[in-house]
C-alpha positions, 0 to 999 in steps of 0.5 A: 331406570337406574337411581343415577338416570332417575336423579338426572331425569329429575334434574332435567326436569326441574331445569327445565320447569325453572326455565319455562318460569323464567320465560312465562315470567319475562313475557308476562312483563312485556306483556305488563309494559305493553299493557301500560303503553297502551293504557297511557297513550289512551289516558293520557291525552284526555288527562292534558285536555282535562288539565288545560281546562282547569287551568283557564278555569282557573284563569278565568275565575281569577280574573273575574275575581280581580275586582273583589280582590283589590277591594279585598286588598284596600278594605282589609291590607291583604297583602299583594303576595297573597295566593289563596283567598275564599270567597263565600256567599251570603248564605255561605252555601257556596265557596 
C-alpha cells in the first residue's frame, strides 16, 4: 500500500467512523425522545389525578374553615382580600 492509499484508507476510515457517530447519536435521541413520551404518558395521568385531589382538598378545607374565617375577620379586622391564613392548635402541635 502506497503513502497516498494509506492517507486515503485512513481518510475513509475516519469518514466513516464519524458517520457511524452521527447515526448512533441521532438514534440514541429518538431513542431519549421515546423514552420521555412514554414516561409522561405513564406519569402524567396519575400526576392530574393527584392534583385534582389537592385541589378539592384544598376547597374543602377552605370551606370548613369558613366560619373561623368571618369570626377571624370580625374579632381582628382581617381584611376580605386576605389569601393566606395559619390556624394552630391549642397545643400548637398541628397547622
Amino acid at each position: 500500500m502506497t503513502a497516498e492509499e494509506r492517507q486515503e484508507f485512513v481518510a475513509f476510515k475516519e469518514a466513516k467512523q464519524k458517520k457511524e457517530a452521527e447515526a448512533k447519536r441521532k438514534a440514541d435521541r429518538e431513542a431519549y425522545t421515546a423514552l420521555v413520551d412514554e414516561t409522561i404518558e405513564t406519569v402524567m395521568p396519575r400526576l392530574m389525578n393527584i392534583s385534582d385531589e389537592i385541589a378539592r382538598r384544598k376547597t374543602e378545607a377552605a370551606e370548613a374553615f369558613r366560619g373561623a374565617l368571618e369570626m377571624k375577620a370580625e374579632l381582628f379586622g382581617v381584611k376580605d382580600d386576605q389569601r393566606s391564613h395559619t390556624f394552630t392548635n391549642s397545643e400548637g402541635t398541628k397547622r
